[in-house]
C-alpha positions in Angstrom: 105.7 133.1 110.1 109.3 131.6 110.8 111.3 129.3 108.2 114.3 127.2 109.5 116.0 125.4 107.2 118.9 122.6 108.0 120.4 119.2 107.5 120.3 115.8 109.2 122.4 112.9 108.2 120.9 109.5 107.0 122.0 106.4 107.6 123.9 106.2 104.3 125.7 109.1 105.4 124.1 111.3 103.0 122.3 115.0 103.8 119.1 115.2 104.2 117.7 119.0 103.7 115.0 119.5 105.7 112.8 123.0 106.5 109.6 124.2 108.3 107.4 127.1 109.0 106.2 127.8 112.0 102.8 129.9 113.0 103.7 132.3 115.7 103.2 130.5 119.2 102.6 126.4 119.4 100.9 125.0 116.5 97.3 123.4 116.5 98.5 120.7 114.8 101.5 119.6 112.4 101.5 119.0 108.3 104.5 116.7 107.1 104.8 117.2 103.1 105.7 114.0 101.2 106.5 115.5 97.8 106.7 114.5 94.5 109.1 112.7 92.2 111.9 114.7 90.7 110.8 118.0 92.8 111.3 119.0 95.9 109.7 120.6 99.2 110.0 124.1 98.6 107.5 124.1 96.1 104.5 123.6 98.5 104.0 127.4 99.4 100.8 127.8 98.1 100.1 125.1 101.1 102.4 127.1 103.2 100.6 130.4 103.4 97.4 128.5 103.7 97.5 126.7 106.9 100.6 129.1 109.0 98.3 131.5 109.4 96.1 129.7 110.7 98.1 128.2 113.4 99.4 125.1 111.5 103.2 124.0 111.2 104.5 122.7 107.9 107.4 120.5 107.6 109.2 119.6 105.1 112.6 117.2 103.4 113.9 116.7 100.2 114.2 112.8 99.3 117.2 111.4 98.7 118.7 112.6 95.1 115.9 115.6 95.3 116.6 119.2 95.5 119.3 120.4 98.0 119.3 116.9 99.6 122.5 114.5 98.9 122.8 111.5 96.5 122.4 110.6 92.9 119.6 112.7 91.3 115.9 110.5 91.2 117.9 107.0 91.9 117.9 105.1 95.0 119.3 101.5 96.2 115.9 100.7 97.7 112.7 102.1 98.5 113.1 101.6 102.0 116.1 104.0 102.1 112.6 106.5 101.3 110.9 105.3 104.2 113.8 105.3 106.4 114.0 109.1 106.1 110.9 110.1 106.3 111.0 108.0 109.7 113.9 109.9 110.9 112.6 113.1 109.8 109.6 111.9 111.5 111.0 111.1 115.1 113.1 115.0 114.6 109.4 116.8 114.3 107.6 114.8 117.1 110.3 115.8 119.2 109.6 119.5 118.6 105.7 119.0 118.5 105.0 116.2 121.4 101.6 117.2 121.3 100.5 118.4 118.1 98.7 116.4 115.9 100.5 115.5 112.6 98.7 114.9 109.3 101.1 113.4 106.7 100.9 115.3 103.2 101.8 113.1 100.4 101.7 114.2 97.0 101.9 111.8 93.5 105.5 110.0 94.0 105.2 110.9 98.0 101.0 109.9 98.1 103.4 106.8 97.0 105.6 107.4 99.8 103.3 107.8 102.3 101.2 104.8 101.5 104.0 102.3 102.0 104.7 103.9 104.9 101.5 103.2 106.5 101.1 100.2 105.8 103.4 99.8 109.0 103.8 102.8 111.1 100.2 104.4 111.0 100.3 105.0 114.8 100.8 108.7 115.8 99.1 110.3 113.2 95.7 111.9 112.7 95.3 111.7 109.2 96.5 111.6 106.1 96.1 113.7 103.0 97.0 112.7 99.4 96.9 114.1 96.0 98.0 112.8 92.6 98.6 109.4 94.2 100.6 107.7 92.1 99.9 104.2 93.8 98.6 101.7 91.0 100.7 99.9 88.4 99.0 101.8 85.0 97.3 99.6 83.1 99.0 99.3 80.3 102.3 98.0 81.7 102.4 94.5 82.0 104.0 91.7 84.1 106.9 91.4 81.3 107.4 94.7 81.8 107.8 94.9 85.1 110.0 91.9 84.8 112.3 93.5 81.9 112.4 96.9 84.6 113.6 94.4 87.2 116.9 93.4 84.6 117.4 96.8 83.6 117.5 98.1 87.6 119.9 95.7 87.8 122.2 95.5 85.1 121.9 99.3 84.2 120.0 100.8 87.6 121.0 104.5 86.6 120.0 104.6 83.6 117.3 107.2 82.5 114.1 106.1 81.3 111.1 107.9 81.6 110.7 111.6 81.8 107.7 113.9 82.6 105.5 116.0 80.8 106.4 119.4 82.7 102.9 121.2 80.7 100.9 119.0 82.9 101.4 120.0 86.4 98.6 122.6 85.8 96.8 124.7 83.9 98.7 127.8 85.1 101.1 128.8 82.4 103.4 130.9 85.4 103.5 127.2 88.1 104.5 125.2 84.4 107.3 128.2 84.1 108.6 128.5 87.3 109.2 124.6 87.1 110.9 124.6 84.3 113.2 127.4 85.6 113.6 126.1 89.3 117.2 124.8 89.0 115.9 122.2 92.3 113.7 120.8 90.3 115.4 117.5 87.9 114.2 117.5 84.6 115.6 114.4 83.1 114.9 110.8 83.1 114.0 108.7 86.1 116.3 105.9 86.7 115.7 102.4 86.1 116.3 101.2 89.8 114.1 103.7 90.9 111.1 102.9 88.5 111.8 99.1 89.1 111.4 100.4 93.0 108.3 102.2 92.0 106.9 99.0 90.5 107.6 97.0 93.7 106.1 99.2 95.7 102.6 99.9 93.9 101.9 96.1 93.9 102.6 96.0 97.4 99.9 98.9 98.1 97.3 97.8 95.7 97.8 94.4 97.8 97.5 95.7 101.0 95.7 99.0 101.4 93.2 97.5 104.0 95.8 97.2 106.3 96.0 101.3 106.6 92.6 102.4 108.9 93.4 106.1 109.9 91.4 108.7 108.5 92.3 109.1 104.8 91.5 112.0 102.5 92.4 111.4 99.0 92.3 114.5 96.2 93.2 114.1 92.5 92.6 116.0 89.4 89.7 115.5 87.1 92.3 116.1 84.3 95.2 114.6 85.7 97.4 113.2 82.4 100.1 112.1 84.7 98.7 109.9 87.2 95.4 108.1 86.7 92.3 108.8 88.2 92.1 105.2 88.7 94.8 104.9 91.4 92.8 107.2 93.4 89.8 105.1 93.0 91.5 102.1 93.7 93.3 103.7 96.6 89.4 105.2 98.2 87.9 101.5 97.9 91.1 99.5 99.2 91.8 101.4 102.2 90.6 99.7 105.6 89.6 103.1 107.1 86.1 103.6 108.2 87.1 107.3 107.5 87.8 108.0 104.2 87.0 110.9 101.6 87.7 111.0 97.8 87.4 114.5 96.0 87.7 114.6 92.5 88.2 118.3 91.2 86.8 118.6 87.9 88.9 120.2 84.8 92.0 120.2 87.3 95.4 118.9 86.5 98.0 116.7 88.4 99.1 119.6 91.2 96.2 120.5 92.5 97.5 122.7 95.0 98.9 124.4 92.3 96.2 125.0 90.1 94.4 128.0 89.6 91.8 126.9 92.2 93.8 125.7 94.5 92.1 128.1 97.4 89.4 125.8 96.9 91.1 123.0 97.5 93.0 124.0 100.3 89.6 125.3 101.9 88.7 121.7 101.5 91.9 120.3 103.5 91.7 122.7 105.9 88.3 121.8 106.7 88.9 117.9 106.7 91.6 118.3 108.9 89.9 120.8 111.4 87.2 117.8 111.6 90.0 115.4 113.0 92.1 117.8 115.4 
């Protein structure tokens, strides 16, 4: 296995950390990780030493105001700016891999990511796989709500307003550690601009899901306390693609890939995928 590691510039001007591991000789196909909000990409090994072994590159970036990556920590101007990267990052890894088949990865916040995403630039993938997908307004915020979000992203857009509940990421006491201790990992308050953002953006993908038709695998907890199991239903039943899957692991929490099981799940992956090289 090789790691390389590096930055590219945005268009804000900002750096973008990106890195990748690479199987020995060309790769059978190529796995772009979308993570998840106020983490970063280096916590995917578990998917890592899964799928380079077998032959499979994995790329990765840090968002905007994430992990080694530049700008104000969990806050953007505009979701776009998101997007925007993950397009450049995007054009930087076909270039490498002209031929491989790449399978975005997008995990709660990035299932988000990747979603919006392909709602208008679907062509060139194979697939898509998503976990935790944090795509669906919850139910219990309403339109005011979103409406006083949109006059605090405004009047106050950095301000911190919601945090997360580290102890549910999973059932494994040493992943719910090694968060807490990772000093890439942000462990205050998402920012009102961003959540406002957020908002935005889940209408838009509860609106227009059928618009995405590639082949979709969607994964999520059975005990996930941080995103619904509803937004993966939702997601499953709105999506136009004729080939979809939805796998609910029983018991598990929010990062399934870093659950205790998580060989399991990754078995499962690998095998969806393999169907669509």
């Amino acid at each position: 296995m090789k790691h390389q590691e590096g930055f590219f510039t945005d268009a804000r001007g900002g750096k973008i950390y990106w890195q990748t591991w690479l199987p020995t000789g060309e790769p059978r196909a190529v796995l772009v990780v979308v993570h998840g909000l106020a983490e970063h990409g280096g916590r995917y090994t578990n998917l890592v030493h899964h799928f380079v072994p077998r032959g499979v590159a994995v790329y990765a970036h840090d968002h905007p105001g994430h992990g080694r990556s530049d700008g104000p920590r969990v806050y953007i101007r505009r979701f776009a700016d998101l997007l925007d990267v993950l397009e450049q990052h995007l054009g930087r890894i076909k270039e490498q891999h002209p031929n491989a088949p790449v399978f975005l990865i997008g995990h709660s916040f990035g299932a988000l990511i990747a979603a919006r995403y392909l709602l208008d630039r679907q062509d060139g993938f194979a697939g898509a796989v998503v976990s935790g997908s944090l795509v669906k307004v919850p139910d219990h915020v309403s339109s005011f709500t979103v409406a006083c979000s949109r006059v605090l992203s405004t009047l106050i857009p950095k301000a911190g307003l919601v945090g997360l509940d580290a102890t549910a990421i999973s059932r494994d006491p040493a992943v719910v550690r090694a968060y807490l201790d990772d000093p890439l990992v942000y462990r205050g308050k998402t920012t009102a601009r961003l959540g406002y953002e957020m908002l935005k953006c889940m209408q838009r993908v509860s609106a227009e899901a059928g618009r995405i038709s590639l082949p979709m695998l969607i994964l999520h907890g059975g005990e996930d306390r941080l995103v619904d199991l509803a937004a993966a239903h939702m997601l499953h039943e709105r999506v136009g693609s004729a080939d979809k899957t939805l796998i609910v692991y029983d018991g598990l929490h929010h990062e399934v890939y870093n659950e205790p099981e998580h060989p399991d799940v990754l078995a499962d992956v690998e095998a969806w995928i393999d169907g669509r090289i």
